[in-house]
C-alpha positions in Angstrom: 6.3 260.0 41.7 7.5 261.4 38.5 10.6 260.8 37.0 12.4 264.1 36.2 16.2 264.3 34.0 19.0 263.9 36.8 21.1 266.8 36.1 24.1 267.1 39.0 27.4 269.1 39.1 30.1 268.0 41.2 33.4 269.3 41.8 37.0 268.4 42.3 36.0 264.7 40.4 37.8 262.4 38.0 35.8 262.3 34.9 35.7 258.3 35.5 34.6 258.9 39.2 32.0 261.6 38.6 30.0 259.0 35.9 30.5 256.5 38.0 28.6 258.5 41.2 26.2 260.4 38.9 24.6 256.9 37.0 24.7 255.1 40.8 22.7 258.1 41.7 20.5 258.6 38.7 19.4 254.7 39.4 18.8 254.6 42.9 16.4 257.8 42.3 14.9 255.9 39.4 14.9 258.9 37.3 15.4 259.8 33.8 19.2 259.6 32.7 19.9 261.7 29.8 22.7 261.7 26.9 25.0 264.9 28.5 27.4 267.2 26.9 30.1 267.8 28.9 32.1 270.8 29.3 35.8 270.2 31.4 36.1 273.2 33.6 39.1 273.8 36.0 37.9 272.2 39.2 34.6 271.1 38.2 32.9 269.2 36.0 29.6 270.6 34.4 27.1 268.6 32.3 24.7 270.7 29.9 21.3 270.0 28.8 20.9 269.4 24.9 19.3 272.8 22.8 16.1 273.9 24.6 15.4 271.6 27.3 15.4 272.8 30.4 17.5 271.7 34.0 15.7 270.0 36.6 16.6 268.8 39.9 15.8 264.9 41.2 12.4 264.5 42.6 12.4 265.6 46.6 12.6 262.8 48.7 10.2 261.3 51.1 13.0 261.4 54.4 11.8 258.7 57.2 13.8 258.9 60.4 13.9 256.0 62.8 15.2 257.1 65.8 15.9 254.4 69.8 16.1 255.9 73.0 19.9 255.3 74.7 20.8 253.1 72.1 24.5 252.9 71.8 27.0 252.4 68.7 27.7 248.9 69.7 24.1 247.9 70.1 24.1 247.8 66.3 25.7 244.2 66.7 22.5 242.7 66.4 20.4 244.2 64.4 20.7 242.3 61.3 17.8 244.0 59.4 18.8 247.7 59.4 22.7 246.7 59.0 21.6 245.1 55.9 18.9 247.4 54.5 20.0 251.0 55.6 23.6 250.5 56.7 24.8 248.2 53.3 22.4 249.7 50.9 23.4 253.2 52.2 26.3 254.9 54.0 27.3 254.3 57.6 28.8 257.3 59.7 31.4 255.5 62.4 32.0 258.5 64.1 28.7 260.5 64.9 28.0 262.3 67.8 25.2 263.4 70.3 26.6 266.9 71.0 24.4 267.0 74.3 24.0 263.5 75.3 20.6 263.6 77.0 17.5 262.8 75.4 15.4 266.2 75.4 18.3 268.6 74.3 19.3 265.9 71.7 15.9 265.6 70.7 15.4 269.2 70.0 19.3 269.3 68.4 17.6 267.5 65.9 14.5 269.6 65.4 16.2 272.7 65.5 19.7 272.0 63.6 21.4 273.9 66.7 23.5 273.1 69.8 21.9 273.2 73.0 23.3 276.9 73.8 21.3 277.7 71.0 17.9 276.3 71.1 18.0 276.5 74.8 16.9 273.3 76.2 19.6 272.0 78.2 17.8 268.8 80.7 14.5 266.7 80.1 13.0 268.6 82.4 12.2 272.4 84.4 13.6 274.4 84.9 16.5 273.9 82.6 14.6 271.5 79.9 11.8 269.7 79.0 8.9 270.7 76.0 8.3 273.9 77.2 11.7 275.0 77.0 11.9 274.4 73.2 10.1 277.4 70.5 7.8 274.6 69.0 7.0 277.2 66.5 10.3 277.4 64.9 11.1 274.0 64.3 11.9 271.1 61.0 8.7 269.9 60.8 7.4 273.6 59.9 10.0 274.1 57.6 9.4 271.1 55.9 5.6 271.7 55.5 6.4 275.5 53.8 8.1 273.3 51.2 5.6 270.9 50.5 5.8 268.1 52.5 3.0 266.5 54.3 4.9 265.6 57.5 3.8 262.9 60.2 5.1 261.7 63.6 4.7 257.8 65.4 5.6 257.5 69.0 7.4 259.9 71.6 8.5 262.9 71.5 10.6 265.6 73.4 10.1 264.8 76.8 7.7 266.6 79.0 5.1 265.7 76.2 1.7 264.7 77.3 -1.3 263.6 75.5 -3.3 266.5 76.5 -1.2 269.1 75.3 -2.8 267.8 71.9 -0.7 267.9 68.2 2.4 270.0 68.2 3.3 272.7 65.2 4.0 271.6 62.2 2.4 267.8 62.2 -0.1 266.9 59.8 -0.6 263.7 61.1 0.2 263.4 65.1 0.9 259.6 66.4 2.2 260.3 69.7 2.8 258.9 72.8 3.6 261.0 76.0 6.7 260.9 78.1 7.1 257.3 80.0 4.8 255.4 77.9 5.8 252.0 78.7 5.8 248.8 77.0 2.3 248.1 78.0 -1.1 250.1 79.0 -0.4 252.8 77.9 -2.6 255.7 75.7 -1.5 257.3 72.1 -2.5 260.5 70.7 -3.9 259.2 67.4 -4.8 263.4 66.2 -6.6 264.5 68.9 -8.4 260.6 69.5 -6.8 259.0 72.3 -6.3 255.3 72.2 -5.8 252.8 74.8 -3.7 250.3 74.2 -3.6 247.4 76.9 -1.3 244.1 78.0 -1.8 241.6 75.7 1.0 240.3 73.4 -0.5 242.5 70.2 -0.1 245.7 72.6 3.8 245.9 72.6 4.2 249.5 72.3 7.4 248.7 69.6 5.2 246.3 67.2 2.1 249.0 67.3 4.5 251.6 66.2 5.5 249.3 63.6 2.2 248.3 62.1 1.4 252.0 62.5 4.2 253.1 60.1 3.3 250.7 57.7 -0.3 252.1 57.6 1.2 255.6 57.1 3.3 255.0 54.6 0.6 253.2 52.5 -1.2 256.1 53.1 1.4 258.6 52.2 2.7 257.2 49.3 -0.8 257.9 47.2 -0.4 261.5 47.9 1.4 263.5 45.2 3.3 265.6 47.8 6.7 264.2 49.3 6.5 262.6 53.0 8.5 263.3 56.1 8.1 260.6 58.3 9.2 260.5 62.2 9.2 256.9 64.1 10.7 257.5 67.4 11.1 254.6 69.5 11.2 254.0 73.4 13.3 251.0 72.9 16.2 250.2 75.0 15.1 252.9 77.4 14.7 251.3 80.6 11.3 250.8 81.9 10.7 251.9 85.6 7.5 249.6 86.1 9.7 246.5 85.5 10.7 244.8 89.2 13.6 244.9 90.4 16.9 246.9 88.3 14.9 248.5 85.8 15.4 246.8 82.6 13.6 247.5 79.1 11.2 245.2 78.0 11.4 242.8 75.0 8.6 241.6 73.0 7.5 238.6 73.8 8.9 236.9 71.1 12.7 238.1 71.8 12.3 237.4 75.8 15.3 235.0 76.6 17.1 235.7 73.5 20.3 236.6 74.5 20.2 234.8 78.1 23.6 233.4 77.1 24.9 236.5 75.8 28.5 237.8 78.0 28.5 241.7 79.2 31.4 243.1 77.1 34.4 244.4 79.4 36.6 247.2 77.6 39.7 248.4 79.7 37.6 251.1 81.3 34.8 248.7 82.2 34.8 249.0 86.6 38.4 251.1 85.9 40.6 250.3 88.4 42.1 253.4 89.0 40.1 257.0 88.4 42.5 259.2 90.3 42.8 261.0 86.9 39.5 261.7 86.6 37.0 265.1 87.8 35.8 264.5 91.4 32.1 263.1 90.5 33.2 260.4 88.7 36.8 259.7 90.7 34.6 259.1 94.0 32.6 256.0 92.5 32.8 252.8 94.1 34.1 250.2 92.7 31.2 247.6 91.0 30.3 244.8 93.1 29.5 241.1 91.9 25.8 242.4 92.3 26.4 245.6 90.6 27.6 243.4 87.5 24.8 241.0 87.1 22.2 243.5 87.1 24.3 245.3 84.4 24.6 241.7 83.1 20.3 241.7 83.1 20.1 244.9 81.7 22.2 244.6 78.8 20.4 241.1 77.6 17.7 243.0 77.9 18.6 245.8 75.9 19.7 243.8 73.4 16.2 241.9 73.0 14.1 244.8 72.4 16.1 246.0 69.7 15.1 243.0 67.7 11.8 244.4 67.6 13.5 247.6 66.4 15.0 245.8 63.6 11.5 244.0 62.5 10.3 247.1 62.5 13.0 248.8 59.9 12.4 245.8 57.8 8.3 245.7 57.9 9.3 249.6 56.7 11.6 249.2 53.8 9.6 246.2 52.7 6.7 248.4 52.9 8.3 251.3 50.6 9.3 248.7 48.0 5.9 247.5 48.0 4.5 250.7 47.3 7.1 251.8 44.7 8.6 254.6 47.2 11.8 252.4 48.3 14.0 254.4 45.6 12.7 257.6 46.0 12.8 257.7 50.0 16.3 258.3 52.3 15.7 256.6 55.7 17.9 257.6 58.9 18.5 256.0 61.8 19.7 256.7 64.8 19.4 257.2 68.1 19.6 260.1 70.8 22.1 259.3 72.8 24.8 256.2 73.9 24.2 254.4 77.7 27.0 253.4 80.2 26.9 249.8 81.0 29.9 250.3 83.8 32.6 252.0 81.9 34.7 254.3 84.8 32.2 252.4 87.1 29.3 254.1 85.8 26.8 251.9 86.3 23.8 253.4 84.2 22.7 256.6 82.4 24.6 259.2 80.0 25.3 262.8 80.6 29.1 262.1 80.5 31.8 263.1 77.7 32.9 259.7 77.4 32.3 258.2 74.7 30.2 255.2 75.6 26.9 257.9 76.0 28.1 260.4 73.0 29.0 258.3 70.0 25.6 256.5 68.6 24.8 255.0 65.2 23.9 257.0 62.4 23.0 255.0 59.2 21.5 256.6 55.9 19.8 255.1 53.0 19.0 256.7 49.7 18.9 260.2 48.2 22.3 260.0 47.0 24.1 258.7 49.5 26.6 256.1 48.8 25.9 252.6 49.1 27.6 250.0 51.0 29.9 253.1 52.4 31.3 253.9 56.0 32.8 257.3 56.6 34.9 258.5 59.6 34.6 262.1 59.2 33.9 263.7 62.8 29.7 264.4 62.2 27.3 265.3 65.2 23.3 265.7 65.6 23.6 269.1 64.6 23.9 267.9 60.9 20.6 265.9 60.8 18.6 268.4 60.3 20.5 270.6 57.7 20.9 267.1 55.8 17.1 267.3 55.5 16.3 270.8 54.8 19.3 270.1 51.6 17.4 267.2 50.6 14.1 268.7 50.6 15.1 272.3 49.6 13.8 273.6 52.9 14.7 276.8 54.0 15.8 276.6 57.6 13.9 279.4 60.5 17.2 279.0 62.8 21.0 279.4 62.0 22.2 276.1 61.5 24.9 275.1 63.5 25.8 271.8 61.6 26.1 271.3 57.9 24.3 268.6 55.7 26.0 265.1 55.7 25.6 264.7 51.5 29.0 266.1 50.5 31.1 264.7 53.3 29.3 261.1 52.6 30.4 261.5 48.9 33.6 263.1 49.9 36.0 261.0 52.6 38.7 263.8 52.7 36.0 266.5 53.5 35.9 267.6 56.9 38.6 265.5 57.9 39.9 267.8 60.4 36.6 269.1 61.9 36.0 270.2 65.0 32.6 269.9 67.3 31.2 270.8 70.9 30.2 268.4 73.1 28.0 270.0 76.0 26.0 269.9 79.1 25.0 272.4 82.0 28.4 270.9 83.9 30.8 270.6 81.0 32.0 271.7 77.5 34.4 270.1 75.3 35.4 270.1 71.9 36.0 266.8 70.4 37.8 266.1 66.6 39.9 262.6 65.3 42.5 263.4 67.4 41.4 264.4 70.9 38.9 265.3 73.2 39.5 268.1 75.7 37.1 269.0 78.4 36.6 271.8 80.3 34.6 271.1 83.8 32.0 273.8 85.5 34.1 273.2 88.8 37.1 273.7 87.2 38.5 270.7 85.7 40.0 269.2 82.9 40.0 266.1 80.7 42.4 265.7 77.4 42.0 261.8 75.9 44.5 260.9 73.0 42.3 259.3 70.0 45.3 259.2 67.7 45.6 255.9 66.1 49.0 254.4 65.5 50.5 256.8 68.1 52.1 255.1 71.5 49.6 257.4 73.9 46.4 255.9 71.6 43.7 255.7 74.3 40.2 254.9 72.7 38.7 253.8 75.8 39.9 257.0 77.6 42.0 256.0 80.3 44.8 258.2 81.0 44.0 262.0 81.6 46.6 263.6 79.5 45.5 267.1 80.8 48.4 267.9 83.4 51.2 265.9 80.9 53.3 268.9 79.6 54.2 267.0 76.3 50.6 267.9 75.5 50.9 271.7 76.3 50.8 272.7 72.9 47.8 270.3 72.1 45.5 271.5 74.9 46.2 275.5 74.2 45.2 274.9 71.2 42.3 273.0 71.9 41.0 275.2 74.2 41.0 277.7 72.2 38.7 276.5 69.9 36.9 275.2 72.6 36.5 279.2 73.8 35.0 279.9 70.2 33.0 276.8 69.8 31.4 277.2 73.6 29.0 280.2 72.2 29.2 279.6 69.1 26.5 280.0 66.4 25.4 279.2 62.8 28.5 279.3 60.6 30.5 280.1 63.7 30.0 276.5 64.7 31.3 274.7 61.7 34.8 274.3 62.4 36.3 272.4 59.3 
């Protein structure tokens, strides 16, 4: 790609600070770094172009997302490759969100930029969700080919998907694989050719994606246009052709990898005591020794096929740097939404506010993003898609109801007291550093203390502070935000 002059403005920055970001970024965009004038302005600093040459903007980015299935924050534990490449050589969010954790609405949160309320697909299936729910003409891919970008997709999809329903708006190159594919046997849409892929070691579904997005991006990278590339994973969904507790399935090469490897047990893992809690989860049995071990199975599991995850982020980057597009590509990863593994005796699944299903890994590489960085701003799945449209100067079709991620990676103090909604069809809660309040279809309520330092500190959301009158003031106010945020829209959403 050409190399254009790297001209940025940036504001509230120490002189010393501001060269410090703007060379970091002129580098890892390989572009052209010109001798500046600069002009000290109050608030900002502003560099000038010598006599008669004209501004220009940084090259558009290629933008590859990687995005698991259920994959949790902690999952990240072993998954050496995309720590490494993405996480150190890029900037890791600690504190991201799925605002509806379920993996249709999420899916289409991400395609859309908008909560749930908004794009109006609210299960993975009718009548409240699935494919059809979602306007597939309205949509990031779309956007993203009105700017110029030649945009491909590998693997699933929303669910409901099927193979005959043929390539969805706004792919120029369709990889996909209907809802359920497993592991195995299975057929992908390769545009409009389907192709059978069978049961022999070479067929697992996670490795064929892989040598798939290799093939792409060699492909993509001779065109002159930018790239937006989806990989979307199955991986550590569970697979309900496997005997016995449904567990996902590892390549072979991982199988037994982590037969060793202890269950963790936070304070809320088979809670003693749920008296506090709303009626669907206070009526849970307790786990049984049985229970456990299958959770135990499931969790080893897990773990195992995300290796093959993590080969495949490398066989990726390794593949951009190969083909001279490492430095001008961002890469996200993420995943949908988090899993329970027992936590409040929950013994599987995700649809809860707790934050074992809503809080998942978000990790981005390049386009300005800082390296080797970890923010704690409050961010949610709402902002993926604004973060793209910025980086590729994409005008959006919806409102968005997040905001791009750039600034608040460069800035830590930047939306340090934000506020976002958490939802499903049964509850809505607003969720910021400090708390998260709940507000329950049948009428009741959850308030968890996430205050660190504080002597009510309750990460692992034990004590329901909701009836405690010391929190009065707290909870009005919270639910007050929680009124606006509920049916809320575009900039009405993004509560700083």
């Amino acid at each position: 790609m050409q190399s254009p002059q790297c001209i940025l403005v940036l504001q509230n920055r120490s002189v010393l600070n501001v060269w410090t970001k703007i060379t970091a970024a002129c580098k890892a965009r390989s572009v052209t770094f010109l001798s500046l004038l600069t002009v000290i302005l109050p608030g900002a600093l502003v560099f000038s172009t010598p006599s008669g040459l004209v501004a220009q903007t940084a090259t558009r980015p290629n933008i590859i997302v990687i995005m698991t299935d259920d994959q949790r924050l902690d999952d990240l534990q072993v998954m050496t490759k995309t720590k490494n490449l993405i996480g150190d050589a890029g900037t890791t969010f600690n504190t991201f969100f799925a605002s509806f954790p379920l993996c249709c609405p999420s899916r289409a949160t991400f395609l859309t930029g908008q909560y749930a309320h908004n794009h109006g697909v609210l299960g993975n299936s009718p009548p409240l969700g699935g494919i059809g729910k979602l306007n597939q003409n309205n949509t990031l891919p779309l956007w993203l080919q009105t700017a110029g970008y030649v945009t491909s997709h590998i693997g699933i999809y929303v669910n409901g998907y099927t193979n005959s329903m043929g390539i969805p708006p706004g792919w120029n190159d369709w990889q996909g694989l209907p809802t359920g594919a497993q592991s195995y046997d299975y057929n992908l849409n390769d545009n409009g050719r389907i192709v059978h892929y069978g049961t022999a070691p070479q067929d697992y579904q996670t490795d064929v994606l892989a040598n798939r997005a290799v093939a792409t991006i060699r492909r993509l990278a001779s065109n002159q246009q930018p790239f937006f590339l989806n990989i979307w994973v199955r991986v550590p969904h569970t697979e309900e052709s496997v005997s016995g507790f449904p567990n996902p399935r590892p390549a072979p090469r991982h199988v037994g990898t982590f037969n060793n490897k202890a269950l963790p047990r936070p304070p809320s893992f088979n809670e003693a005591d749920l008296s506090d809690k709303p009626a669907g989860i206070r009526n849970l049995p307790l786990l049984t020794a049985t229970d456990i071990k299958a959770i135990t199975n499931r969790y080893r599991s897990r773990l195992a096929t995300l290796l093959a995850v993590d080969d495949l982020v490398g066989a990726v980057v390794n593949k951009l740097d190969n083909v001279g597009e490492l430095d001008s590509t961002v890469i996200i990863f993420t995943s949908d939404n988090g899993f329970f593994q027992g936590e409040h005796r929950i013994k599987a699944g995700k649809d809860q506010v707790y934050e074992e299903a809503v809080r998942v890994p978000l990790l981005i590489r390049g386009g300005g993003f800082p390296q080797g960085a970890t923010r704690e701003q409050i961010v949610a799945n709402i902002d993926l898609a604004p973060t793209i449209v910025g980086l590729a100067n994409a005008t959006p079709g919806r409102l968005q109801d997040g905001r791009s991620l750039l600034p608040i990676a460069l800035d830590p103090s930047l939306a340090a007291t934000r506020d976002i909604l958490l939802e499903t069809p049964g509850f809505k809660a607003v969720r910021n550093k400090k708390f998260v309040y709940v507000e329950y279809k049948g009428g009741a309520q959850e308030l968890y203390d996430f205050r660190n330092g504080t002597p009510n500190y309750d990460p692992y959301q034990l004590q329901n502070r909701q009836a405690n009158p010391a929190y009065a003031g707290d909870k009005s106010q919270l639910a007050a935000t929680l009124s606006q945020l509920r049916s809320c829209s575009g900039e009405g959403c993004q509560r700083q």
